[in-house]
N, C-alpha and C positions, 0 to 999 in steps of 0.2 A: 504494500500500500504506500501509496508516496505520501512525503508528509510536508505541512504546511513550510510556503520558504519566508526567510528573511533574505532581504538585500539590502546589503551596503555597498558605498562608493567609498570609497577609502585613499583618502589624499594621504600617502607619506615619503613621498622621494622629496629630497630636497637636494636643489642646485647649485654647484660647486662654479657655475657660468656667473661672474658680477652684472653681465648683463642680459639676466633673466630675473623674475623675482625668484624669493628665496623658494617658492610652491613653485616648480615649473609647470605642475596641471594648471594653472591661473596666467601663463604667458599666452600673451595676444594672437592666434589663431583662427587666421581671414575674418571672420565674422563671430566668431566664439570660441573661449578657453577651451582646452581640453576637456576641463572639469566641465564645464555647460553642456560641450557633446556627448561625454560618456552619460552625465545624470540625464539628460532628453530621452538619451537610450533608454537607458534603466527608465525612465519613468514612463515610457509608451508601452512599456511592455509589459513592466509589472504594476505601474500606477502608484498613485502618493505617498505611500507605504515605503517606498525606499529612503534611504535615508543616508547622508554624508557623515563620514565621520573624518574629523580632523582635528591636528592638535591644535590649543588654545590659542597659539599666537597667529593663525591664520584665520580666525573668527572676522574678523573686521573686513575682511577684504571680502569674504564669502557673497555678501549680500550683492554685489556686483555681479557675480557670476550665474546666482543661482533663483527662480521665482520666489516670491515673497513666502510661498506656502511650504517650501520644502524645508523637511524635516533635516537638522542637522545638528550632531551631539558632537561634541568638542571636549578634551581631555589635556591638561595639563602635565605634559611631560617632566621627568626628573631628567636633573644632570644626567647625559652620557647614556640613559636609556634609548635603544633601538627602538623609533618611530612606528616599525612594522611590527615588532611584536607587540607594542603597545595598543597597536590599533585593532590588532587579534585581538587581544585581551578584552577591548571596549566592547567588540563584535559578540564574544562568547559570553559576556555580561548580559546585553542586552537581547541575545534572543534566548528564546524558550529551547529546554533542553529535548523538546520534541518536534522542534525546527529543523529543516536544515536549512543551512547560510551557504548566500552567494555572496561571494567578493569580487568587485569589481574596480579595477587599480584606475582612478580619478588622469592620471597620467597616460593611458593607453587611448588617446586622443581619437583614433578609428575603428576604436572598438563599436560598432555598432548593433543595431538589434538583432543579426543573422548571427553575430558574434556571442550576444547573450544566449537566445536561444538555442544555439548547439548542443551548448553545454547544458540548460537545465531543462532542456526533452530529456535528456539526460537521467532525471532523477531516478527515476525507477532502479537502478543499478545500483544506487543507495544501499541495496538492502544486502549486496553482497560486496560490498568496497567502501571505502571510509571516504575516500575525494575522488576529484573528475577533474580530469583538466586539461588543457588542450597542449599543446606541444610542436614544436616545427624542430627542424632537421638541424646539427650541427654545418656549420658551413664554412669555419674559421680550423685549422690544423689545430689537435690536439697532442701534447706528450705529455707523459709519467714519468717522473723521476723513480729513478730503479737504481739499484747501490753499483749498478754498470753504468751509467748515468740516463742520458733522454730517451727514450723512443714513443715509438708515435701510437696511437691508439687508436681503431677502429670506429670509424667515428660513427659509421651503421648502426651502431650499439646504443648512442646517445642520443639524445634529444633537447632542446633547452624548452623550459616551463615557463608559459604562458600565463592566462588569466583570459577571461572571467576561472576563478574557483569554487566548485561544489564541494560543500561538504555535510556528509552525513547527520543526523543529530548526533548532539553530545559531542562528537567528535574535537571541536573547538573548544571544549570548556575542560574538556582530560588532557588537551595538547597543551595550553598554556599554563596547567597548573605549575609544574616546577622550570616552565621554559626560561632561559638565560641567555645572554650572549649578544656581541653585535653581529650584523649582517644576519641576521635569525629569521629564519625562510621557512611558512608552515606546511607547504609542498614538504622542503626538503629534511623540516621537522619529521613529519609525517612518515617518509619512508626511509628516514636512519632507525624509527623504532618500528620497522615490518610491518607495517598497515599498506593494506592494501588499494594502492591508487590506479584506479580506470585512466585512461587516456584517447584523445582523439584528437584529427590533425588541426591544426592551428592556421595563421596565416603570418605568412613576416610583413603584412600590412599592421599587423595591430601591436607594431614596436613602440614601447615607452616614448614620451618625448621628454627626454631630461639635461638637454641643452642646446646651444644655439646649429647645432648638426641635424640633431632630430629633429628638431619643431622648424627647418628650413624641410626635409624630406617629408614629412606631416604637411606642410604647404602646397609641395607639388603633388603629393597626393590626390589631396583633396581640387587641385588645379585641374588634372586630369580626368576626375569624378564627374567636374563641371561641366569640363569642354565638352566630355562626352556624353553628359546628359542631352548637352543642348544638338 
């Protein structure tokens, strides 16, 4: 039986570019932020119910980005605490433990509706896999240090993890309890400790935009979308 979802948008990349603001989901983006495209999405599809979460000091700027009525919970980060796991943490707080949550990274500026829905037709699979989530192909050479030194590694074998992410109930609120660390990833929480994550193909359209490289590649994107509309 599939069970009731929660969805959040979830702002936490911050940019190391001085000229971008410090959210790059809230840099100028032809006609709309990132942040404005991905919640449009999220909110045609699943409606007023979804909700933004982001930390406290990007509160002020939000109301720029997002319609007056949308729902948005804000969290005050500690010193040196990881933005992402923190923002799990908000996420497993605030839905029911007979939820299951989608996450939707505020930053994946082309993540669009065909993009949400892939993954939460999805749900059904819930009941035998704790997450879902989509994935594209390695495409950059990998190697492993070995006590013989480099060699190269299979890259058939890999994938890089994407978003939007399903995940199970409960599932969220047992991953964060003793979770720690920077760079803390709950895909990659998820299957250091052997839970079982579904996967389906992704697209390298719906790449982060988290400096002034990506939100120009995010530009011709959407340039191309147009031309070809018309």
């Amino acid at each position: 039986m599939t069970s009731p979802l929660r969805v959040f948008v979830v702002l936490t990349k911050v940019s190391a570019d001085e000229h971008l603001p410090l959210f790059p989901a809230l840099s100028t983006l032809a006609d709309a932020s990132p942040l404005t495209r991905v919640y449009r999405a999220a909110r045609n599809l699943y409606g007023p119910s979804v909700t933004v979460l982001a930390p406290a000091q990007a509160r002020p700027e939000l109301a720029a980005h997002l319609p007056a009525d949308a729902l948005i919970h804000t969290w005050q980060p500690k010193d040196r605490e990881d933005l992402r796991l923190n923002a799990v943490r908000e996420a497993a707080r605030l839905s029911g433990k007979d939820e299951a949550v989608l996450l939707v990274d505020a930053e994946r500026a082309l993540c669009d509706a065909a993009a949400l829905r892939s993954v939460s037709e999805l749900a059904p699979t819930l009941d035998v896999c704790s997450a879902i989530a989509p994935t594209v192909d390695v495409t950059d050479s990998v190697k492993e240090v070995a006590a013989t030194g480099l060699r190269n590694v299979d890259r058939s074998r890999l994938g890089v993890v994407q978003g939007p992410r399903l995940f199970a109930p409960g599932v969220l609120q047992n991953l964060v309890r003793d979770a720690h660390g920077e760079n803390w990833d709950e895909i990659h929480a998820l299957a250091s400790s052997g839970a079982e994550i579904a996967t389906l193909p992704g697209a390298f359209a719906y790449f982060p935009v988290l400096d002034r490289l990506s939100l120009w590649q995010a530009e011709i994107s959407l340039g191309h979308t147009v031309h070809a509309a018309r």
